[in-house]
C-alpha positions in Angstrom: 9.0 63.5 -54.8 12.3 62.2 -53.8 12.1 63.9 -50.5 8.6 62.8 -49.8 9.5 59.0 -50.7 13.1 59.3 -48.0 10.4 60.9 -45.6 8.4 57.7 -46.0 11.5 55.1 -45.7 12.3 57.3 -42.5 9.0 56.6 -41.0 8.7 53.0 -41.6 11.8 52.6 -40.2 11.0 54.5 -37.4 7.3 52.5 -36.7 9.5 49.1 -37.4 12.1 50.4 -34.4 9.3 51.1 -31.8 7.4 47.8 -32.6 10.5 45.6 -32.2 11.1 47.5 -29.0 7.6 46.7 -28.0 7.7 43.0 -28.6 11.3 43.0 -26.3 10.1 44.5 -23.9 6.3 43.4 -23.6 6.2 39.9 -25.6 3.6 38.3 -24.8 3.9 34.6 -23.0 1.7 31.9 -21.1 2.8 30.6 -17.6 3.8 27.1 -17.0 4.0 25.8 -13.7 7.3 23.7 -12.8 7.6 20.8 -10.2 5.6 21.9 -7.3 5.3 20.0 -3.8 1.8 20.8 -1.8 1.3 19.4 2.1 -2.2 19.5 3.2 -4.2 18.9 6.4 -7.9 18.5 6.6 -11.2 17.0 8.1 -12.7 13.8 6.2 -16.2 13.3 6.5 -17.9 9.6 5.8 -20.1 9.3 3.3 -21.9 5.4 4.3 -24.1 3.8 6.9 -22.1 4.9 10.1 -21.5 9.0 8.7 -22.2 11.2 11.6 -19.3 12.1 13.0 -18.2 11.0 16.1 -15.0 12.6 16.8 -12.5 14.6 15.6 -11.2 13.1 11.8 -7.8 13.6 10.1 -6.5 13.6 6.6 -3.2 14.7 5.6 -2.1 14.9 2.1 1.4 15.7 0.1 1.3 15.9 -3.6 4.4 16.1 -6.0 2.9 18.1 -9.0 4.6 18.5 -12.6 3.0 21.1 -15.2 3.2 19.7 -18.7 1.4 22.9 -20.5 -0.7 26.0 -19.1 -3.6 24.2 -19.2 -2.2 21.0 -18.0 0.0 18.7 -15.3 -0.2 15.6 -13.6 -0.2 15.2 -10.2 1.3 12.3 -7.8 -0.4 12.2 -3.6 0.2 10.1 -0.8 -2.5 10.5 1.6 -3.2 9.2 5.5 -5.5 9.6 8.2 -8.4 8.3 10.5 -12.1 8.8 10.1 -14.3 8.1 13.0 -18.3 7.5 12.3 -21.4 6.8 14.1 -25.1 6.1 13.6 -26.7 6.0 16.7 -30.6 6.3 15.3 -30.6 3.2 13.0 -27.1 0.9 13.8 -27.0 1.9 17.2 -23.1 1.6 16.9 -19.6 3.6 15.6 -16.8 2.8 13.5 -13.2 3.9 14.1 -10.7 3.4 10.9 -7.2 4.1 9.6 -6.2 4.5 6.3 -3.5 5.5 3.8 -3.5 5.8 0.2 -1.6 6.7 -2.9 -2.9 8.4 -6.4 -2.3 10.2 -10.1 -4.7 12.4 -11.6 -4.1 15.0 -14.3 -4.8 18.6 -13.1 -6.9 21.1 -15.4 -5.8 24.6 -14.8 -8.8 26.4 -14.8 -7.6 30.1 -14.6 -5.4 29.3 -17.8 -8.7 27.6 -19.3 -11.2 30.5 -19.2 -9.3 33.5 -18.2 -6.4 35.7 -20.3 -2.9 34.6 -20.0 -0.7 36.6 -17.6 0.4 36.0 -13.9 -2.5 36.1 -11.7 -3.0 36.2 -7.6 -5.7 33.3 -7.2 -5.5 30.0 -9.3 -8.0 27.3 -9.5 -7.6 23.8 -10.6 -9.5 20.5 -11.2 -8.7 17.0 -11.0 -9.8 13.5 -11.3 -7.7 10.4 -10.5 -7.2 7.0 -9.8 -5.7 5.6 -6.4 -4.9 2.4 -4.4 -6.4 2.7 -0.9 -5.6 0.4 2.0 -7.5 0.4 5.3 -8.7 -0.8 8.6 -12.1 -0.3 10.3 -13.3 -1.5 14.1 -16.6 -1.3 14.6 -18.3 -0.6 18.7 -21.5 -0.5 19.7 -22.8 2.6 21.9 -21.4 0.6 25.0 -18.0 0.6 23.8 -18.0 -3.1 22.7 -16.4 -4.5 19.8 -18.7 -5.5 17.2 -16.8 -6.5 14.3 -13.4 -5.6 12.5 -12.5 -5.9 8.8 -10.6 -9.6 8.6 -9.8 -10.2 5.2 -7.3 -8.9 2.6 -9.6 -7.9 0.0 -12.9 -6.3 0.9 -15.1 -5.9 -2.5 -16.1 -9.0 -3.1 -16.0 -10.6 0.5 -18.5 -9.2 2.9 -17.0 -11.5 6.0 -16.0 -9.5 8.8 -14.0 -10.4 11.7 -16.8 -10.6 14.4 -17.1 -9.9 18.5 -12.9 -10.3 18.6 -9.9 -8.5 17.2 -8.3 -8.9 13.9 -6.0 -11.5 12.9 -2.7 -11.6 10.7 0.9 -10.7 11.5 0.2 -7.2 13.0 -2.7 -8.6 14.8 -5.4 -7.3 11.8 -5.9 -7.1 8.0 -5.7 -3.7 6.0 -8.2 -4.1 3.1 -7.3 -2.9 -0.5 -9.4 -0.8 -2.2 -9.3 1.2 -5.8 -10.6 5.0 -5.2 -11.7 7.6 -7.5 -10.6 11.1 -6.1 -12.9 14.4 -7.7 -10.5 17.3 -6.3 -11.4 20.8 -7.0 -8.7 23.4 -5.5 -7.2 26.7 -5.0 -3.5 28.5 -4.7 -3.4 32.2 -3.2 0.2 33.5 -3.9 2.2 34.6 -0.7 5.8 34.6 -2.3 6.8 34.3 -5.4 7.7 30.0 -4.6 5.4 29.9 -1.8 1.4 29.6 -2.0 -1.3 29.2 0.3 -3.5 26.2 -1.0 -7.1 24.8 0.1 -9.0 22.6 -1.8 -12.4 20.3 -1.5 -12.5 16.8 -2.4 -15.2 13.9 -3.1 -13.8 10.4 -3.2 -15.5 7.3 -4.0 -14.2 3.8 -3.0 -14.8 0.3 -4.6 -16.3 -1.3 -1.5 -18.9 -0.8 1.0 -16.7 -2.0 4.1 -15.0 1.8 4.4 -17.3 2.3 7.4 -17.4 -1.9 8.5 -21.3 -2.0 8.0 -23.3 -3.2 5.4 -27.1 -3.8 6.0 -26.6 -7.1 4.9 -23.3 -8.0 7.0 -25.5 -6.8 10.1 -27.6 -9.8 9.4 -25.6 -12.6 8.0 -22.0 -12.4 7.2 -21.9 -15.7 4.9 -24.9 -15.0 3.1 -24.0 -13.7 -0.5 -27.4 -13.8 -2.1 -30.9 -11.9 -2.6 -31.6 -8.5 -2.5 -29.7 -7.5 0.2 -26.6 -9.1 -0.5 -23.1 -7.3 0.1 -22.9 -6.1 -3.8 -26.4 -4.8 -4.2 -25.5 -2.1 -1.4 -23.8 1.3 -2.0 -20.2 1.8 -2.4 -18.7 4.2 0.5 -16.5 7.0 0.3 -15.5 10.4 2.1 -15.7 14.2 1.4 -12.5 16.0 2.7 -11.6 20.2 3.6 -8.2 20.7 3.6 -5.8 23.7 3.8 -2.1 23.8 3.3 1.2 25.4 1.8 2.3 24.3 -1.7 6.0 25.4 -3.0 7.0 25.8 -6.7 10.8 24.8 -7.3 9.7 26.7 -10.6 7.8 29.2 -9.9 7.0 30.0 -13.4 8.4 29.3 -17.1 7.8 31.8 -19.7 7.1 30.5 -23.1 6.6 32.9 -25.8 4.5 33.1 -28.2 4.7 34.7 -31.9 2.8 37.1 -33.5 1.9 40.4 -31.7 
């Protein structure tokens, strides 16, 4: 009996050994992301009146990114580029603007979301922000003549545009200021173990229907403000952007681990 009962102590010790050894050398953990820095460039593509595209558009993008939790960070992007637009069937005309903009949006991870926790190849997030956008648009017709410019500081509410001249103000136009919503849904595909190869898709909406400089109604009269086709009745504008790009983890992954076994 004795023997059987030092036999049993020996075992359990034994079993306790190997599953200590076990959880030090295979513990189990979730990855959090540290301070990551993503540059992007990509093709906008007008979503308004003038939305054919007319010539080759640019966006570029760099986002400083900060992972709170697996599931979780926030993310802070400067953005620039130029769009240029045309509808020849029903305007007859083309818009050429410039823009540049800044944003925050928290970023859902959605690997950590719906898949098992350990270091994987492809990563896919999704984000929706809030951003300030500031802008100017020149508007030709098809025989390369001015039509109208954006003129005033703040677009939403004032459907005047600057018409058959340039812009005025101290750099010879006016940038209008504009709130935007950005939808972003992206990728990273891991080349290194810092370095990552990112693309991502995004859907913005904007707060005014100037992005493009037409408005059905501004085609007709600029100072009317009234009726059913007045400026605010008509559709807000926005863009849908493709863009591809490198992002760099300074942290390229934190363990945390977790109890139990």
């Amino acid at each position: 009996m004795r023997t059987a009962l030092v036999s049993l102590l020996l075992l359990l010790s034994v079993a306790s050994e190997i599953s200590l050894a076990q959880k030090r050398y295979n513990p189990r953990y979730s990855y959090l992301d540290g301070y990551s820095l993503t540059a992007t460039a990509g093709v906008p593509y007008i979503v308004g009146e003038l939305h054919g595209v007319q010539d080759f558009p640019t966006i570029y993008h760099l986002s400083l990114e900060k992972g709170f939790s697996p599931k979780l960070s926030g993310r802070l992007t400067v953005m620039s580029g130029t769009a240029r637009s045309q509808n020849s069937a029903e305007y007859h005309a083309y818009a050429r603007n410039n823009y540049w903009g800044v944003s925050i949006a928290p970023v859902i991870n959605l690997t950590a979301l719906f898949a098992r926790e350990q270091e994987r190849q492809l990563k896919c997030y999704m984000s929706v922000g809030i951003g300030l956008l500031r802008f100017h648009t020149d508007v030709y017709n098809i025989n390369d003549q001015l039509l109208r410019t954006t003129s005033n500081s703040t677009s939403r509410h004032t459907p005047i545009f600057q018409q058959f001249g340039p812009g005025s103000g101290a750099a010879g136009i006016y940038y209008t200021r504009e709130v935007f919503i950005p939808l972003t849904f992206s990728c990273d595909y891991k080349l290194l173990p810092r370095l990552y190869l990112n693309g991502s898709v995004g859907v913005n909406w904007i707060s005014t229907d100037k992005f493009d400089g037409t408005t059905p109604y501004n085609l007709s009269d600029p100072y009317f403000v009234e009726g059913p086709n007045s400026y605010s009745n008509t559709a807000n504008d926005g863009w849908v952007s493709l863009s591809v790009g490198i992002k760099y983890k300074f942290i390229a992954q934190r363990f945390i681990h977790q109890r139990g076994i």
